[in-house]
C-alpha positions in Angstrom: 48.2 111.6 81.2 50.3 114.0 82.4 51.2 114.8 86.0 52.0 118.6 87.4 53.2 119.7 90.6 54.0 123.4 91.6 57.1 124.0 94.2 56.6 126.9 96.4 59.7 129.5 96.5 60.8 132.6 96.9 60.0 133.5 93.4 57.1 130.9 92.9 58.8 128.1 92.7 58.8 126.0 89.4 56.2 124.1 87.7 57.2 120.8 86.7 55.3 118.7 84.4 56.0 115.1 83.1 54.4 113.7 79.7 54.4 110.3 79.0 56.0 110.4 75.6 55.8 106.4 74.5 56.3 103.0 76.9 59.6 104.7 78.5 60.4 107.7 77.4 59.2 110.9 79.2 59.4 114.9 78.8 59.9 116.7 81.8 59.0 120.2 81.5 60.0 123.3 83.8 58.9 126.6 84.1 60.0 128.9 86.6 62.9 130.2 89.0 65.2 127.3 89.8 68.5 127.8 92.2 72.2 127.6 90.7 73.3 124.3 89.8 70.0 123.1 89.6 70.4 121.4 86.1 73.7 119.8 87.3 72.2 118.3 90.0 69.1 117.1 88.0 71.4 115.3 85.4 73.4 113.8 88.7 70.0 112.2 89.8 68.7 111.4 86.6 72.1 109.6 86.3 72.2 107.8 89.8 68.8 106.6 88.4 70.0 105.0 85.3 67.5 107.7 83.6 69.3 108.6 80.0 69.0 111.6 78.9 67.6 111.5 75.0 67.4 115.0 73.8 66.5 118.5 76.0 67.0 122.1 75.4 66.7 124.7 78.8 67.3 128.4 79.0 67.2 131.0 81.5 64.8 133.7 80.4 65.6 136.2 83.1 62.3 137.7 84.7 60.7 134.5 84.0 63.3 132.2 85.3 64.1 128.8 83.7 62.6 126.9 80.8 63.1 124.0 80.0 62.0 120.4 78.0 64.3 117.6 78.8 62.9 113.5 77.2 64.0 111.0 79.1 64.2 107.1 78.7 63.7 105.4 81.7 65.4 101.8 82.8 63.4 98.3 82.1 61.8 97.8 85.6 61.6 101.2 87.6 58.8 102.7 89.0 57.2 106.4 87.0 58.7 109.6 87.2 56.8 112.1 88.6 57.1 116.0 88.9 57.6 115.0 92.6 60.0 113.1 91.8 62.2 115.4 89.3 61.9 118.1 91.9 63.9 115.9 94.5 66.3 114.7 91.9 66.9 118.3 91.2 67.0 119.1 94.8 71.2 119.8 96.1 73.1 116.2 96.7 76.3 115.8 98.2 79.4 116.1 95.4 80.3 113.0 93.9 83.6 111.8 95.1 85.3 111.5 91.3 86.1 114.4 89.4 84.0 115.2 86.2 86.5 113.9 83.6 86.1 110.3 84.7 85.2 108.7 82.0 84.4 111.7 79.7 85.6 111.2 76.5 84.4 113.5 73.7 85.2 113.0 69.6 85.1 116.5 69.2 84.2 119.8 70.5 84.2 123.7 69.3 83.7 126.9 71.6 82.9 130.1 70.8 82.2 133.5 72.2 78.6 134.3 71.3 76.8 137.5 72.5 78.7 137.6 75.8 78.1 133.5 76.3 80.7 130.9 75.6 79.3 128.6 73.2 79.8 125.0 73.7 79.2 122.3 71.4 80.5 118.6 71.9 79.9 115.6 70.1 80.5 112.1 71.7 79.0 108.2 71.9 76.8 108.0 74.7 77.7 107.1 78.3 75.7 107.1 81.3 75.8 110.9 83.5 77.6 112.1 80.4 75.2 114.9 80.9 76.1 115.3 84.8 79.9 115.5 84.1 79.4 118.2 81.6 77.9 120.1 84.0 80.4 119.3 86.3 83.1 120.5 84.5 81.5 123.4 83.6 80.6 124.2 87.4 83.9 123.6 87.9 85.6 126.8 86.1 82.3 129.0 87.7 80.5 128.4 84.7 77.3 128.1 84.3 74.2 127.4 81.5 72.1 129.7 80.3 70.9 127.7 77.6 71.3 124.1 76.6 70.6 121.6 73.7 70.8 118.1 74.6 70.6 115.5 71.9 71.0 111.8 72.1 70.1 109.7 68.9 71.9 106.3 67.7 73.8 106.0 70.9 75.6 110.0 69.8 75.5 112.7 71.8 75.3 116.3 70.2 75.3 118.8 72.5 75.3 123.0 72.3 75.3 124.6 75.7 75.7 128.6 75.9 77.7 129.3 79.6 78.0 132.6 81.7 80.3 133.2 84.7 79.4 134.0 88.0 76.2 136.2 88.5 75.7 135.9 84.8 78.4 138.2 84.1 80.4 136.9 80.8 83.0 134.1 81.2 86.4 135.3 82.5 89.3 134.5 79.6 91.0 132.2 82.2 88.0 130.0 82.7 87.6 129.5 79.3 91.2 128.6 78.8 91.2 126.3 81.9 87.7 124.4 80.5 89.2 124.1 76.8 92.2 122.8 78.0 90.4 119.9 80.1 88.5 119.3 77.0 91.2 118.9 74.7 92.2 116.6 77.3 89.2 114.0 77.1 88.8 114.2 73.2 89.7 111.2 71.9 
């Protein structure tokens, strides 16, 4: 059975569903308007949680705010997630003290300009907050997802995100350059 909880906002906040998918694996669902750097902070809780990530997609549909369907797989031994529960994960946390790139190691990435959005695709073996120190990185150069495909299967990651810069405006040429760079950096 399914739990739902409804956040209040500005805009209406979100609705947040979670649907027990198997023994431990979960799909969170959200609907509705979300702050910045709400999906970064998510993945750092999720993380801090020892929640892995499995396989997600969000995007931001404007006038409607966020969508998004994210499975999780939750640790032997922890208590239930709950829409509660992902609302407070999501909710701003102080940085973490390393920088993004700690242990992010990547087999191979391409970028792309699509439609105005940068188009990120990476492909990498699992580690825990892999997820979060994407994000990270991305935050990092003032980037930020307006879409996002998250797949974890066999212990791989594949993962597409399509990034705007500040406001939503498209990315500035520097950023780009700066977050290629630090990605060519980490591939292994």
């Amino acid at each position: 059975m399914s739990e739902a909880i409804v956040a209040s906002a500005a805009h209406q906040g979100p609705k947040v569903n979670v649907v027990p998918l198997g023994a431990s694996v979960r799909r969170i669902e959200i609907q509705g308007f979300l702050p910045a750097g709400w999906a970064g902070r998510l993945a750092t809780g999720l993380a801090a949680q020892r929640i892995s990530v499995v396989r997600g997609w969000a995007e931001d549909r404007e006038s409607a705010g966020w969508e998004a369907q994210i499975d999780v797989e939750l640790p032997q031994y922890t208590l239930d997630l709950t829409p509660a529960t992902v609302l407070l994960l999501a909710s701003p946390v102080p940085v973490p003290l390393f920088p993004p790139t700690d242990g992010l190691e990547l087999l191979d990435f391409k970028t792309a300009q699509i439609d105005g959005d940068l188009a990120v695709e990476v492909e990498a073996a699992d580690a825990q907050g892999f997820l979060e120190r994407m994000l990270r990185l991305f935050a990092l150069h003032d980037l930020s997802p307006r879409e996002m495909n998250v797949e974890t299967s066999d212990g791989m990651v594949h993962d597409v995100f399509r990034l705007r810069g500040p406001a939503g405006a498209a990315p500035e040429p520097q950023a780009v350059a700066a977050l290629e760079a630090k990605l060519l950096r980490v591939r292994i």
